[in-house]
C-alpha positions in Angstrom: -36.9 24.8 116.2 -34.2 26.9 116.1 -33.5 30.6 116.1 -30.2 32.3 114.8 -29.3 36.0 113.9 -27.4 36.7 111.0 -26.2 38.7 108.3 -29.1 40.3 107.4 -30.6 40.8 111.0 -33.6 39.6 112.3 -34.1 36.4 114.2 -34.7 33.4 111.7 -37.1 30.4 112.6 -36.7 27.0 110.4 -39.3 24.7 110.5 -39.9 21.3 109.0 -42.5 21.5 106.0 -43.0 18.6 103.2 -45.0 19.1 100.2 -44.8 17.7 96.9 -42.0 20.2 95.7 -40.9 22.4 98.8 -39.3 21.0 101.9 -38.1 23.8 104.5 -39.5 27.4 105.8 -38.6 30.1 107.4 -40.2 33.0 108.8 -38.5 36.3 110.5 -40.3 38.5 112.9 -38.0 41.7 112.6 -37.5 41.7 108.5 -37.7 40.1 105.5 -34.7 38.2 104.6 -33.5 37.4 101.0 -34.7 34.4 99.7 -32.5 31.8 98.3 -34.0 28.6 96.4 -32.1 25.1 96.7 -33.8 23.3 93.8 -32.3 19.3 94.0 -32.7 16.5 91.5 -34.6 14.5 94.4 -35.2 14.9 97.4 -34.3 11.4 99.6 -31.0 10.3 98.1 -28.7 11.0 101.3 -26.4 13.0 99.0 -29.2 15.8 98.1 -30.4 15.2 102.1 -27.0 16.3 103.0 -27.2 19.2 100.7 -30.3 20.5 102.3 -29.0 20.1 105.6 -25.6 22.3 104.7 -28.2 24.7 103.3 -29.9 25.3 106.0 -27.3 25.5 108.8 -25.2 28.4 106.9 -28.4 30.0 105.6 -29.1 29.9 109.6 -26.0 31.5 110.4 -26.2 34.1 107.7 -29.7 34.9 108.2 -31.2 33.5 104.7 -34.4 32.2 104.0 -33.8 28.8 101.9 -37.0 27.2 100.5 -35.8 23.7 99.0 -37.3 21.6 96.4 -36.9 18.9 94.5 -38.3 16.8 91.3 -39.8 13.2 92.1 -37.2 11.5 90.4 -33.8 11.8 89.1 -34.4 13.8 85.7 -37.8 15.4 86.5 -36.5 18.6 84.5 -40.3 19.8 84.4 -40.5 20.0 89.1 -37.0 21.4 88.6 -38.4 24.5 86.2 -41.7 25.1 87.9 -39.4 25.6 91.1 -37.5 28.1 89.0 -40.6 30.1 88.3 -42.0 29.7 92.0 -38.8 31.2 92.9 -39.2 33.8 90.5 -42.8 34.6 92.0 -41.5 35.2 95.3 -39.1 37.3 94.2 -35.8 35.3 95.5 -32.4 36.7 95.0 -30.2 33.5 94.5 -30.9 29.9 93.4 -29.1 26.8 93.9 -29.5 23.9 91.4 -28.5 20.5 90.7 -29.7 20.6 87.5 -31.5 16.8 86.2 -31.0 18.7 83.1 -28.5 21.4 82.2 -29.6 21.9 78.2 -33.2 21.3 79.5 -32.8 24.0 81.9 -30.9 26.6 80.0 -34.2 29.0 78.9 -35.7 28.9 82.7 -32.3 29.5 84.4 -31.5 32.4 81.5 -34.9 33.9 82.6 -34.0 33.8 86.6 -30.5 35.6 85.6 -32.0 38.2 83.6 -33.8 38.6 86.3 -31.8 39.8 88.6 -31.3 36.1 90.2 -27.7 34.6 91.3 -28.0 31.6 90.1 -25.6 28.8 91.2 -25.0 25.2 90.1 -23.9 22.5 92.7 -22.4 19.6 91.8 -23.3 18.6 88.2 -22.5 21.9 85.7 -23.9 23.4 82.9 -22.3 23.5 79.9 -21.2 26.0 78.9 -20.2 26.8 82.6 -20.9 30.2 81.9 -24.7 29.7 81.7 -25.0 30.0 85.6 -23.0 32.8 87.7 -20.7 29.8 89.4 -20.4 26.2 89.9 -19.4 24.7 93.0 -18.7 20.8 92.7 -16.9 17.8 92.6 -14.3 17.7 90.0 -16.3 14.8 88.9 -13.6 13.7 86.4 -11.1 13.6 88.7 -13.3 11.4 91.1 -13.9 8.8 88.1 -10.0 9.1 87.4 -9.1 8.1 91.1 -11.6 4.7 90.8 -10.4 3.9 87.4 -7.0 4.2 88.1 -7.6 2.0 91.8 -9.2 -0.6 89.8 -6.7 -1.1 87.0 -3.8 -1.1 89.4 -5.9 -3.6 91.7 -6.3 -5.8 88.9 -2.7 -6.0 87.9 -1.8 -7.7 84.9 -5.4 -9.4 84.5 -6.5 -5.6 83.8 -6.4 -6.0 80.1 -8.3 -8.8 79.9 -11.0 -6.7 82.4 -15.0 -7.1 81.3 -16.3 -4.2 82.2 -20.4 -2.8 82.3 -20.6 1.1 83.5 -23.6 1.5 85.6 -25.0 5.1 84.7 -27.3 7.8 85.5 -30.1 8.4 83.0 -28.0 7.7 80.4 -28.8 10.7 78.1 -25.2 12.7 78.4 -25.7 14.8 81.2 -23.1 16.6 82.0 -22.4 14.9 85.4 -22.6 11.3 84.0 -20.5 12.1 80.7 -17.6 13.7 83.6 -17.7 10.6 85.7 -17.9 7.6 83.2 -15.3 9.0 81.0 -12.7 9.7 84.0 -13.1 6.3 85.4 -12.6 4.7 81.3 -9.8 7.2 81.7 -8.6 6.0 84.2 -8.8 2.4 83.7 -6.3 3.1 80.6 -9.0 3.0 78.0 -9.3 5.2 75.1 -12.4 7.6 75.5 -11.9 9.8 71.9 -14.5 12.5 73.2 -14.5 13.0 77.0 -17.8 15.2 76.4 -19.2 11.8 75.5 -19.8 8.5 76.5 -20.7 5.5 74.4 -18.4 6.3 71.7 -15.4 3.8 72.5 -14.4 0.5 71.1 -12.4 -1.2 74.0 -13.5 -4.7 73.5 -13.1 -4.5 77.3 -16.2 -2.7 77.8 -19.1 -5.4 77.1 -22.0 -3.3 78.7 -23.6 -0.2 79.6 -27.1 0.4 81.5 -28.9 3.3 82.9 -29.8 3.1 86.7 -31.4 6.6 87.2 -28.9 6.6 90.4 -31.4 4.4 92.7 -30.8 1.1 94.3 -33.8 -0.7 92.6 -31.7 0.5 89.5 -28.7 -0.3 89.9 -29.9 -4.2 91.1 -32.0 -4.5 88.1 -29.3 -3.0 85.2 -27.4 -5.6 87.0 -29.1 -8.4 86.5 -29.7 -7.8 82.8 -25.9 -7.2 82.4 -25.1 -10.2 83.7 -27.5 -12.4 81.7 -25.9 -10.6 78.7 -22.7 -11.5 80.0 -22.1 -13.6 83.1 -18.6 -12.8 82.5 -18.6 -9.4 83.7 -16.0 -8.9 86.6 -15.5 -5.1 86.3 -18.5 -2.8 87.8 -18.5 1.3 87.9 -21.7 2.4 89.0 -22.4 6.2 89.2 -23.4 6.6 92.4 -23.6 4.5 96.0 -27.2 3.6 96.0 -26.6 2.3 92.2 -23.5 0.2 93.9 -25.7 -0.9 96.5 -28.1 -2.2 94.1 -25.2 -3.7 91.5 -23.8 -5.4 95.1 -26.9 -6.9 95.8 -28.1 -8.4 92.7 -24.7 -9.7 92.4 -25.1 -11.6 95.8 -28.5 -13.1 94.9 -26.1 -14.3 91.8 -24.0 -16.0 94.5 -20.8 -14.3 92.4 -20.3 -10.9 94.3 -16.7 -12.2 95.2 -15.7 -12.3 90.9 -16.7 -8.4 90.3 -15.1 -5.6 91.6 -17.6 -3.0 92.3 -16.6 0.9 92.1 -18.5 3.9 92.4 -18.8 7.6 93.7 -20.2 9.4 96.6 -18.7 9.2 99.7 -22.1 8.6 101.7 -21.6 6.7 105.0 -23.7 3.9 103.8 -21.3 3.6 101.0 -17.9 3.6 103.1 -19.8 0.8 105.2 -19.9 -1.1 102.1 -16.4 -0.3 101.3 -15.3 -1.6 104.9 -17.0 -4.6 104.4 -16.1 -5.9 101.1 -19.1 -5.1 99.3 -17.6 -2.1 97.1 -13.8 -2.0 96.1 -13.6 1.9 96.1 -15.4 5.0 96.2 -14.6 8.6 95.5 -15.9 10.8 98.6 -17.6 14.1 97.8 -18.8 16.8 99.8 -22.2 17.4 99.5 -22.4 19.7 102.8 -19.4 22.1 101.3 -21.3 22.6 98.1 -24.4 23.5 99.5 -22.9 25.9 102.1 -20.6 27.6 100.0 -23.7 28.1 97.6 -25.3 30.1 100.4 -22.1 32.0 101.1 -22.1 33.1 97.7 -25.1 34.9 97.6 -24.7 36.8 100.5 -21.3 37.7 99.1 -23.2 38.8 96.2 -26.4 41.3 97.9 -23.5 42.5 100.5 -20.4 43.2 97.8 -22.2 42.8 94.9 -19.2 40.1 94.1 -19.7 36.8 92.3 -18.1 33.3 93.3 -14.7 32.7 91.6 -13.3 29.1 90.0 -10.6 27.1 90.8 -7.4 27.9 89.4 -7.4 26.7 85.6 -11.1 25.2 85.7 -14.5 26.2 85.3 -16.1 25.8 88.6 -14.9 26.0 92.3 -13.9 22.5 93.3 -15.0 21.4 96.4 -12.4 18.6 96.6 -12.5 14.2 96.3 -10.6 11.5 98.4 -10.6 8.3 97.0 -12.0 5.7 100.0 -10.5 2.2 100.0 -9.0 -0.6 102.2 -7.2 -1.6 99.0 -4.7 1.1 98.6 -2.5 0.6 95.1 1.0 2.4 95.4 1.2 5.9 93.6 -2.9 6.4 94.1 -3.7 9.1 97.0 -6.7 7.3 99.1 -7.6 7.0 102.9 -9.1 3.8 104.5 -12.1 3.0 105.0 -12.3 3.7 109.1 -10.8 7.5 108.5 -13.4 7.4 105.7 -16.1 7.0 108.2 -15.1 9.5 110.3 -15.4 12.1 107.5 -18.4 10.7 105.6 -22.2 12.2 105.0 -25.7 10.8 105.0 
């Protein structure tokens, strides 16, 4: 256990609960503190781990009360509104979401805001941004942009003859997966008509898409089926690092892991392992920790000053910042190696 003061007074203990839905409590002797809700698509993918964690430490400092949940799977939109209305029960003052959903949640977080309720999105955004009170996040474009323009340049010439399958979230055009597939098409040089939307392009280069829900048992099995539709696939951007990890290792039960190039985005230290040892060409590092904490800043800032968060300069949302990760590097493309990456990494 582990007591800090804060902000708002009183000492603040954090303990260690697991239920279905709610992972973290917090009690405090001298007051009540303001409650803030950190509501995450799941709950054991290292990147929404790491979320928790920031959480927690600068709701520690600041003396905040953060009670965390999270839906059993990636796109559980139903866990991810009945957290909204627990909140709303006991009476919190600022929520944090990752939202599985962003149209799917648009009535439940409209009903926290009226409310009274700050309500914050981390990492994938609503759209229109302006359904939530801020965003902090990845610009999730730009990390897709970085991979797609590493690959392309590591392929050379032989890029315009690339087969290419995207490995992807749900599938369904949530915002996040939209962002991320069409900056790495982007990058790569293809046309992508609507960046709002994926799906839509005709590059004879891209011979197959699949939906991986962002797991490792997903990402192996869209894999396989990819490659039986088209064993010459040499091309892979998966939308997360346990996705790649799954593409990686169906891929060497195929015995042809050395013919595809694998890229994806996270920044995980798993991930960068896999990046130092071959496994994945490149990944765009985000900064799961950063999100979180700034979250919980923000809400103070808002019961102290009665201020809300402000966006980057000529976006939408607060960017929390990418680094493209490889031991590849292709002239005129920003990127660190692999052994900084490591020193800098999460989960």
């Amino acid at each position: 256990m582990e007591s800090t003061k804060g902000l708002f007074g009183g000492a603040r203990w954090i303990c260690g609960l697991l239920v279905p839905l709610v992972a973290g409590c917090v009690t405090g002797p001298d007051e009540v503190e303001p409650v803030v809700g950190l509501i995450t698509k799941t709950e054991d993918n290292p990147f929404f781990v790491t979320m928790r964690e920031g959480a927690i430490e600068r709701a520690g400092e600041l003396g905040v009360e953060v009670r965390a949940f999270a839906g059993r799977f990636d796109g559980d939109t139903d866990a991810q509104i009945r957290a909204i209305e627990n909140l709303l029960a006991t009476d919190a003052k600022g929520i944090l979401i990752t939202p599985s959903d962003p149209v799917a949640l648009l009535d439940a977080v409209g009903r926290a805001r009226r409310a009274g309720v700050l309500v914050i999105a981390l990492d994938t955004p609503f759209d229109p941004a302006d359904a939530v009170d801020g965003t902090f996040a990845t610009d999730n474009f730009r990390a897709g942009e970085l991979i797609g323009m590493w690959a392309r340049g590591r392929l050379g010439a032989s890029a315009a003859d690339a087969r290419i399958a995207t490995l992807d979230g749900a599938g369904t055009q949530v915002t996040v997966e939209v962002l991320r597939n069409q900056g790495f098409l982007n990058g790569f040089g293809i046309d992508i008509r609507d960046p709002n939307r994926m799906y839509d392009e005709d590059d004879p280069r891209i011979v197959g898409n699949a939906a991986t829900m962002g797991t490792e048992e997903g990402g192996w099995a869209a894999m396989e089926r990819l490659m039986r539709d088209d064993p010459a696939i040499n091309v892979v951007y998966a939308i997360n690092e346990p996705a790649a990890a799954g593409a990686s290792a169906a891929l060497q039960g195929l015995d042809i892991q050395d013919d595809v190039l694998i890229v994806t985005i996270d920044g995980g230290c798993p991930g960068v392992r896999s990046v130092a040892v071959g496994e994945i060409g490149a990944t765009s590092m985000q900064y799961p920790q950063s999100m979180a904490s700034l979250g919980i800043e923000a809400v103070a800032d808002f019961l102290t000053t009665g201020t809300r968060p402000e966006n980057t300069p000529s976006l939408d949302f607060h960017d929390t910042g990418v680094t493209l990760i490889t031991d590849e590097p292709v002239p005129g493309i920003p990127s660190i190696g692999a052994e900084q990456g490591l020193n800098e990494c999460w989960g």
